[in-house]
DSSP file (Angstrom, degrees, kcal/mol; ACC not computed):
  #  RESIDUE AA STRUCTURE BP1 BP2  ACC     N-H-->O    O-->H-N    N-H-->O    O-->H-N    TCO  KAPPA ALPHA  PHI   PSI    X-CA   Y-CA   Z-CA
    1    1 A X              0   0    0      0, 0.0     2,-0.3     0, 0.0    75,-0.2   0.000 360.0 360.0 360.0 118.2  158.5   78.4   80.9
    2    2 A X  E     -a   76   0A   0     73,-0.9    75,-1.2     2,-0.0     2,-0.4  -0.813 360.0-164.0 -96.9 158.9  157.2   75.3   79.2
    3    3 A X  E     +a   77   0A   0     -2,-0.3     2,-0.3    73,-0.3    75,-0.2  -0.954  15.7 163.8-138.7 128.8  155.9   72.7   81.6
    4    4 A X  E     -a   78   0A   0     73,-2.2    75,-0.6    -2,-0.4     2,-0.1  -0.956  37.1-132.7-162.4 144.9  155.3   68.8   80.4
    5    5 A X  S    S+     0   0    0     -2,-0.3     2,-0.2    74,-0.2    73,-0.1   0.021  77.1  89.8-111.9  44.9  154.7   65.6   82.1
    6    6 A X  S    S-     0   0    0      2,-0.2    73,-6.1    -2,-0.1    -2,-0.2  -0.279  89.3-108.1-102.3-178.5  157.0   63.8   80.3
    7    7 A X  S    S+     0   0    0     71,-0.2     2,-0.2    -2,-0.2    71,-0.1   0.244  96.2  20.7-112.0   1.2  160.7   63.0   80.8
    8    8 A X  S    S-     0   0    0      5,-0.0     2,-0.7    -4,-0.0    -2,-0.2  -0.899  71.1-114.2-153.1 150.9  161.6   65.3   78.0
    9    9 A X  B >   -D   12   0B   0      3,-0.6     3,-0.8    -2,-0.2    69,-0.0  -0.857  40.0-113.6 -97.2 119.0  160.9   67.7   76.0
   10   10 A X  T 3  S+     0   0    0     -2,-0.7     3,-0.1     1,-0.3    97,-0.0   0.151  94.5   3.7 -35.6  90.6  160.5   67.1   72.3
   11   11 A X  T 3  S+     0   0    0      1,-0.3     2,-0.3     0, 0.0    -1,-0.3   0.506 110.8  82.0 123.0 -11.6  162.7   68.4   70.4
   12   12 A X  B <  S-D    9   0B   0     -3,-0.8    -3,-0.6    95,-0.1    -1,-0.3  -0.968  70.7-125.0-168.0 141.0  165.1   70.0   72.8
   13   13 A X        -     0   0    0     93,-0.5    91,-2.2    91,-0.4     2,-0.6  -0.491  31.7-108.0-100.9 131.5  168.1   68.2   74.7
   14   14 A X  B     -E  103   0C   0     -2,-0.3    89,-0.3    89,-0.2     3,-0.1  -0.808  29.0-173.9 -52.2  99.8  168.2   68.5   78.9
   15   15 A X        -     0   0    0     87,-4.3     2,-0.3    -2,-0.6    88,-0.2   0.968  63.2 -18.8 -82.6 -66.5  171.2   70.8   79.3
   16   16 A X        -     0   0    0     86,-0.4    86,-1.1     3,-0.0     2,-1.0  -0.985  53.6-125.0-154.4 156.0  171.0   70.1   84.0
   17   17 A X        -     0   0    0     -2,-0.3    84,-0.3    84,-0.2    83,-0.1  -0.666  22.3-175.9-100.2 112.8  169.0   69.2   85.8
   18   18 A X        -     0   0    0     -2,-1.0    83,-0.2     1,-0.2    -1,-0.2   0.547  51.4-116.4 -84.2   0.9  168.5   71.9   88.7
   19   19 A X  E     -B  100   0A   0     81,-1.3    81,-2.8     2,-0.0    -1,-0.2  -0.370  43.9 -19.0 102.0 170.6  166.1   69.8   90.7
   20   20 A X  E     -B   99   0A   0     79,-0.2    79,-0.2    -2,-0.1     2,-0.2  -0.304  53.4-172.1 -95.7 134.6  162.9   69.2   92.0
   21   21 A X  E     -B   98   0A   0     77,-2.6    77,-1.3    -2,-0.0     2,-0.3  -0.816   5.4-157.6-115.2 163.4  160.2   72.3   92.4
   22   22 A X  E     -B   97   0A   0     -2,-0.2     2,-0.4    43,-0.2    46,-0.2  -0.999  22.3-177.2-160.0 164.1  157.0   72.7   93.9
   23   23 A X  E     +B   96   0A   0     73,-2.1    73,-2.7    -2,-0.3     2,-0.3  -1.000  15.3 165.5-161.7 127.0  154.0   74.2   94.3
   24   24 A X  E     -B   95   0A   0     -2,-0.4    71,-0.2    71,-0.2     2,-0.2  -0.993  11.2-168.2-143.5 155.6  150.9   73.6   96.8
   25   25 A X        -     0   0    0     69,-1.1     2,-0.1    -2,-0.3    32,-0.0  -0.554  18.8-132.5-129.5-152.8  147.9   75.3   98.0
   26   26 A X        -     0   0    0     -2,-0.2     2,-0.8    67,-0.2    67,-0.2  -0.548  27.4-172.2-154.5  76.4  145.4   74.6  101.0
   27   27 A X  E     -F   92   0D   0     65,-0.8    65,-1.3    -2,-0.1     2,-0.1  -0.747   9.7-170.6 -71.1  92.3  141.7   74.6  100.3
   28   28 A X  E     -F   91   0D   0     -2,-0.8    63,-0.3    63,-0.2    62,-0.1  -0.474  34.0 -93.0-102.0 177.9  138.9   74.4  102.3
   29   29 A X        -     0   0    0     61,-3.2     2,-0.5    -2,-0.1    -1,-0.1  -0.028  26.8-133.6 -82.9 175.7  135.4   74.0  101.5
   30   30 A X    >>  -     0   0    0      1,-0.1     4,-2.0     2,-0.0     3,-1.4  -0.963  15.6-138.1-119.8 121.5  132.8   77.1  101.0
   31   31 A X  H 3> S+     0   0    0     -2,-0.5     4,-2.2     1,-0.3     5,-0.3   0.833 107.3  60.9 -36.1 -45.3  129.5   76.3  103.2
   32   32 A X  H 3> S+     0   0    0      1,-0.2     4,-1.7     2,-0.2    -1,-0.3   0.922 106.8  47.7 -52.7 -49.1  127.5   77.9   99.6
   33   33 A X  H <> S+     0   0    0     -3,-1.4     4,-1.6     1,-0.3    -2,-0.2   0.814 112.7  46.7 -77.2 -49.0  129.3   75.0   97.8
   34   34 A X  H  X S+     0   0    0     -4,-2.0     4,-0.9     3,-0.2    -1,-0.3   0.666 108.6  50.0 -38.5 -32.6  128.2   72.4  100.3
   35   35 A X  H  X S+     0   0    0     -4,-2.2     4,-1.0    -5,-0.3    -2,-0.2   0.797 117.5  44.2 -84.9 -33.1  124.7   73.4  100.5
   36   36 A X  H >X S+     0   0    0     -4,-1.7     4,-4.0    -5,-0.3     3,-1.9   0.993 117.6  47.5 -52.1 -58.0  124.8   73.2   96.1
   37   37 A X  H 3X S+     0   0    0     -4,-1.6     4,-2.1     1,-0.3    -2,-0.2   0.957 104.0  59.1 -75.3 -58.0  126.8   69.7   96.4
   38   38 A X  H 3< S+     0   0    0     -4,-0.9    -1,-0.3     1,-0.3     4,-0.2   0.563 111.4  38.5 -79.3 -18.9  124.4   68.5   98.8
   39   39 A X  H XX S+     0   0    0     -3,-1.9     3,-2.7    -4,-1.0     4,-0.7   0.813 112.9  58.0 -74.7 -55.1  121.2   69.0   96.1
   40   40 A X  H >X S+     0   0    0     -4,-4.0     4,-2.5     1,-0.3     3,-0.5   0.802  98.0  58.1 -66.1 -27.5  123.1   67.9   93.5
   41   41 A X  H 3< S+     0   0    0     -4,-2.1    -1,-0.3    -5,-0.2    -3,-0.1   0.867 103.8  53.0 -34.6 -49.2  123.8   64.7   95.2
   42   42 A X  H <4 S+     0   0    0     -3,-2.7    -1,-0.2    -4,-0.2    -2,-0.2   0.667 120.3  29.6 -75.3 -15.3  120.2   64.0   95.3
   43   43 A X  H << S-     0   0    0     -4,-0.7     2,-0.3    -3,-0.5    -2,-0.2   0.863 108.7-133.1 -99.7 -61.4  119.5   64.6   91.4
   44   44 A X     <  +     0   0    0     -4,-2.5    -1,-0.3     1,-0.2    -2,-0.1  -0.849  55.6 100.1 142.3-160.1  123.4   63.3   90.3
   45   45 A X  S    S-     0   0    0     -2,-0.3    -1,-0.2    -4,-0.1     3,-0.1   0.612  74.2 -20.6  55.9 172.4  125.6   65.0   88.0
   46   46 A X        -     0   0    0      1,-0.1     2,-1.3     2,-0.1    -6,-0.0   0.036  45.7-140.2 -56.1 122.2  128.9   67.6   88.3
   47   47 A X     >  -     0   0    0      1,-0.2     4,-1.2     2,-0.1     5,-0.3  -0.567  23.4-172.6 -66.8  85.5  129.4   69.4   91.4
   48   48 A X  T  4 S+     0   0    0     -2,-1.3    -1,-0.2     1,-0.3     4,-0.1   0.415  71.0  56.0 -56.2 -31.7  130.2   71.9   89.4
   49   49 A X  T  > S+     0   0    0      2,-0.2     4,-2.3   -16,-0.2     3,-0.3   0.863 106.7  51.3 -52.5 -66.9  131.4   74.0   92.6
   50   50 A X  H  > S+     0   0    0     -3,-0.2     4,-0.8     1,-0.2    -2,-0.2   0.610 105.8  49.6 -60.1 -28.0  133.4   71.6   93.6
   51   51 A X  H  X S+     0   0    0     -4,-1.2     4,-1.4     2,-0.2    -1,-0.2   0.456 107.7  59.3 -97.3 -17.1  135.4   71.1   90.3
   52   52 A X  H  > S+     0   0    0     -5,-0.3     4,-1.5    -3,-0.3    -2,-0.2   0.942 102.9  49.8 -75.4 -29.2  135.9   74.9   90.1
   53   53 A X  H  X S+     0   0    0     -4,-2.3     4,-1.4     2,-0.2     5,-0.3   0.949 108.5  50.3 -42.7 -59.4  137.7   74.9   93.2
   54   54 A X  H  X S+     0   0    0     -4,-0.8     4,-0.9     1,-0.2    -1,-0.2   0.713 112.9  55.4 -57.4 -36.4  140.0   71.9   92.1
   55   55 A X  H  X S+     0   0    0     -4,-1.4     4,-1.7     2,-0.2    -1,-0.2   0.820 108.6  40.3 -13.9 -69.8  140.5   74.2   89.0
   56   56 A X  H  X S+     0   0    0     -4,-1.5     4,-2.3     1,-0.2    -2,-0.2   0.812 112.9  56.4 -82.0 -20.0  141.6   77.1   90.7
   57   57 A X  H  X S+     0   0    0     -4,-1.4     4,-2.0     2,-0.2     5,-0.3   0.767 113.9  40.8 -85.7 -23.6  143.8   75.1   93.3
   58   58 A X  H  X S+     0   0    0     -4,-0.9     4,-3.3    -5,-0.3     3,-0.4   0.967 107.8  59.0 -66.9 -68.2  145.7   73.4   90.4
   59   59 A X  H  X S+     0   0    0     -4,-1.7     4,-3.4     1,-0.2    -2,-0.2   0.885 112.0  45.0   2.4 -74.6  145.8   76.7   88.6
   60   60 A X  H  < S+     0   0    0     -4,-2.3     4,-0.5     1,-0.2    -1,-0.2   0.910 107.3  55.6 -72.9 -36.0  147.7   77.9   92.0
   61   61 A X  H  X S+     0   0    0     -4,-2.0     4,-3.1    -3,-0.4    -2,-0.2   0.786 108.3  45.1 -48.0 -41.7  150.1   75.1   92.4
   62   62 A X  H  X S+     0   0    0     -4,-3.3     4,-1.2    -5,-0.3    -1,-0.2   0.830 111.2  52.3 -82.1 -12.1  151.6   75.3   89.2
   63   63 A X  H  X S+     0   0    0     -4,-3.4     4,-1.0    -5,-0.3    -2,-0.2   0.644 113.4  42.5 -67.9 -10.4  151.8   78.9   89.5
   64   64 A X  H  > S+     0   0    0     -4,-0.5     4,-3.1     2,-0.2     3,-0.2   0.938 120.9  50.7 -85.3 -56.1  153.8   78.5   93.2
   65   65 A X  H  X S+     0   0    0     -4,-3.1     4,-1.4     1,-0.3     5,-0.3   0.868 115.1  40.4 -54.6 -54.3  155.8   75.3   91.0
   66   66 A X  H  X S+     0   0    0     -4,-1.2     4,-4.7     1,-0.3     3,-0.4   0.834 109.3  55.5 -98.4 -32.2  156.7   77.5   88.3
   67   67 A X  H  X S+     0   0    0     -4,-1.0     4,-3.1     1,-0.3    -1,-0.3   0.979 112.3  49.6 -46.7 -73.7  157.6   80.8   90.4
   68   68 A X  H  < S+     0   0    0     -4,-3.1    -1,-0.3     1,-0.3    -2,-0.2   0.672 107.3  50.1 -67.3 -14.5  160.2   78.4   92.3
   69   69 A X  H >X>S+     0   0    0     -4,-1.4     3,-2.5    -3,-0.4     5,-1.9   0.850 107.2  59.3 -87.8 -34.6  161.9   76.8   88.9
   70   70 A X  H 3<5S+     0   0    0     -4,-4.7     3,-0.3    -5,-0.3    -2,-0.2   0.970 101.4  57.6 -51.5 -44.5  162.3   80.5   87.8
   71   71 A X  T 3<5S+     0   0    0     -4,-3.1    -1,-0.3    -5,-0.3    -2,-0.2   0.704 102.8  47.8 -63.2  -4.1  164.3   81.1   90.8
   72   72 A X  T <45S-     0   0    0     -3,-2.5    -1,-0.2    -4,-0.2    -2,-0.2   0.513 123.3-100.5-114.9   3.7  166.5   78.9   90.3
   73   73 A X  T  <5 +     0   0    0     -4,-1.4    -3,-0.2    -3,-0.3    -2,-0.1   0.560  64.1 166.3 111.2  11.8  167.2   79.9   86.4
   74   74 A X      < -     0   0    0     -5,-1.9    28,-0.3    -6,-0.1    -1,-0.2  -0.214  31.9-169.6 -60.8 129.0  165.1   77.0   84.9
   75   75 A X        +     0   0    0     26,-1.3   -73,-0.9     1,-0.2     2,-0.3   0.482  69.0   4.4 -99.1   4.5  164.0   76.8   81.5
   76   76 A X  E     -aC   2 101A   0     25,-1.8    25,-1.3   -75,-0.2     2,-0.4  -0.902  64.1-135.2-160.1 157.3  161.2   73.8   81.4
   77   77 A X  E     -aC   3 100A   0    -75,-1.2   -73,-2.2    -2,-0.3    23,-0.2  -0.973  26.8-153.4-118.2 131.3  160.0   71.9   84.0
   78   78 A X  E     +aC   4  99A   0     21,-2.0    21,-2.0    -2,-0.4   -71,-0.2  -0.431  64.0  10.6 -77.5 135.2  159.7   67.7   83.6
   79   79 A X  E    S-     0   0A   0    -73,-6.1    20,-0.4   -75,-0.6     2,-0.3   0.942  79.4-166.9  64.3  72.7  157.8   64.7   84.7
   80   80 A X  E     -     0   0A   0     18,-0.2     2,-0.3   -76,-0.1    18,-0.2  -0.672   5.8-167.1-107.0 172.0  155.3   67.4   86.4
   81   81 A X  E     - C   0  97A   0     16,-1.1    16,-3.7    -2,-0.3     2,-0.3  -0.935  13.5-154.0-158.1 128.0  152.8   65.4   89.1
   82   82 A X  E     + C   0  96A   0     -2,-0.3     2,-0.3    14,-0.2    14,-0.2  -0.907  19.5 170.1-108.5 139.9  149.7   66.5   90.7
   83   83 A X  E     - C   0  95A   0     12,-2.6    12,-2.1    -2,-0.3     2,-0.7  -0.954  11.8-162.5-145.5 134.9  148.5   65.0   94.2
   84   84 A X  E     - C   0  94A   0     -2,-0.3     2,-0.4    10,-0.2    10,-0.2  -0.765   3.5-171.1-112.4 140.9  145.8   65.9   96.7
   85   85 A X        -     0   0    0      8,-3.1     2,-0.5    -2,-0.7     9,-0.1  -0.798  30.4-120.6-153.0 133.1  145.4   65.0   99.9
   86   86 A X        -     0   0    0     -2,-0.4     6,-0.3     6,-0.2     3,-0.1  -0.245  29.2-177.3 -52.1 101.8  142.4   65.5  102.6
   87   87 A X        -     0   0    0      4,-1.6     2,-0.3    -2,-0.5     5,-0.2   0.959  64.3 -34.9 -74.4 -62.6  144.4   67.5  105.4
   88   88 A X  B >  S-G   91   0D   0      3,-1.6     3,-1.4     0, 0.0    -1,-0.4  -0.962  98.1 -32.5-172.1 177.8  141.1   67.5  107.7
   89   89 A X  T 3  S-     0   0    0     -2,-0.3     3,-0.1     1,-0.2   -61,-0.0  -0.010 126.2  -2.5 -59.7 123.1  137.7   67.6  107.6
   90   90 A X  T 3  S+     0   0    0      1,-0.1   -61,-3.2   -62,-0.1     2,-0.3   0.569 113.7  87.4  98.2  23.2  136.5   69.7  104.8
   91   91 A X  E <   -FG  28  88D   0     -3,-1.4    -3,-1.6   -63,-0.3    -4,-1.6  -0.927  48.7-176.1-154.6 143.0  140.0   70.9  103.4
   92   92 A X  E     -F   27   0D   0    -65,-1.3   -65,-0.8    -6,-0.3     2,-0.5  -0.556  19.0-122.1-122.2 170.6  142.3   69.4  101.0
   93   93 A X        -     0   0    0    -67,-0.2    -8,-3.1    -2,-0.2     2,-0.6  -0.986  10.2-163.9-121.0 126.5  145.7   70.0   99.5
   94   94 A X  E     + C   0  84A   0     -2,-0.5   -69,-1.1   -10,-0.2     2,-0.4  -0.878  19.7 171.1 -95.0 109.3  146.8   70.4   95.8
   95   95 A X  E     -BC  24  83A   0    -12,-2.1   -12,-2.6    -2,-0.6     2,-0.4  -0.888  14.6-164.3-116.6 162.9  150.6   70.0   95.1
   96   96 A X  E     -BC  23  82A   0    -73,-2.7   -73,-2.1    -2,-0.4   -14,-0.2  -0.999  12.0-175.7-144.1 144.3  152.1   69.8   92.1
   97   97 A X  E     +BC  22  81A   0    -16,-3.7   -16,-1.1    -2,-0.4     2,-0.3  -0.744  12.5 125.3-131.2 168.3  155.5   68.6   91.7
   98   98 A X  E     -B   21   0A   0    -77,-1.3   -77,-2.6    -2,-0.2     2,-0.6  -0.826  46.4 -65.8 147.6-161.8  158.4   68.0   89.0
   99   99 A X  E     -BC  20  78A   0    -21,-2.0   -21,-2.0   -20,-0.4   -79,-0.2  -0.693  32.0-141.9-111.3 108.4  161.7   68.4   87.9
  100  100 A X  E     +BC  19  77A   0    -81,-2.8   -81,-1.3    -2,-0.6     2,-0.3  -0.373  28.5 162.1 -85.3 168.3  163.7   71.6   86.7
  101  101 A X  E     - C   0  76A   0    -25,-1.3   -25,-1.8   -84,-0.3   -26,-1.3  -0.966  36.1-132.6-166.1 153.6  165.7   71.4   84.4
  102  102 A X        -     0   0    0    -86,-1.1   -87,-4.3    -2,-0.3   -86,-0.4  -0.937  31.0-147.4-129.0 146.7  167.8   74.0   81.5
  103  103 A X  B     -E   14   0C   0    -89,-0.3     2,-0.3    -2,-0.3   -89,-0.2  -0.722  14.7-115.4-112.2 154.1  167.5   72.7   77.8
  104  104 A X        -     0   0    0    -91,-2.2   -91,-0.4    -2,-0.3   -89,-0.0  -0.719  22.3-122.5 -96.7 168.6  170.3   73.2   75.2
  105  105 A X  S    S+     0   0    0     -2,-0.3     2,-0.2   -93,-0.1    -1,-0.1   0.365  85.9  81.3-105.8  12.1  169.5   75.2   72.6
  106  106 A X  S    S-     0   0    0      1,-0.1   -93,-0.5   -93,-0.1    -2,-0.1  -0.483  91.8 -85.8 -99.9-171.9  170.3   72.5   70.1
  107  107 A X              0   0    0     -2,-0.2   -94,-0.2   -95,-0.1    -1,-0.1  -0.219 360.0 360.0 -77.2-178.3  168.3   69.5   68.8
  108  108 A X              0   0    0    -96,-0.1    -1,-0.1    -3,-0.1   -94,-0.1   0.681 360.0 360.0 -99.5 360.0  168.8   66.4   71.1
């Protein structure tokens, strides 16, 4: 599956476009990772906890996005988009969005 967050891919022609996929997770925070973040505040520098989470929840949203363009017979997905948003205190959401799509198998 190639994946790109552009509006094409280079090199290879849009054959149709099967429509919008997606992919989201639900995270909340780990008390261990709070107590870490909450030193590291005091010194500075990357919560290091905190950006592995965001990691792994991206990580799972594009696996959810990519799972759902396969169902529908997709061969790239386009114009791909990540957004988070604070659900409630001390959990967030990762989605990731974009556009399926089948390429022709000629130049464009």
């Amino acid at each position: 599956m190639i994946v790109v967050n552009t509006e094409v891919v280079p090199g290879r022609s849009i054959g149709r476009v099967l429509g919008l996929v997606q992919g989201n997770t639900v995270r909340a925070k780990h008390l261990g990772r709070d107590i870490a973040a909450g030193f590291k505040n005091l010194v500075g520098g990357e919560l290091r906890g905190y950006s592995d989470l965001l990691t792994e929840s991206r990580r799972q949203a594009v696996e959810r996005m990519i799972a759902q363009a396969n169902e529908l017979g997709a061969d790239a997905i386009v114009n791909v988009r990540f957004s988070t948003s604070a659900l409630t205190q001390g959990a967030a959401e990762m989605y990731a969005y974009g556009t399926a799509v089948t390429l022709d198998e000629g130049q464009p």
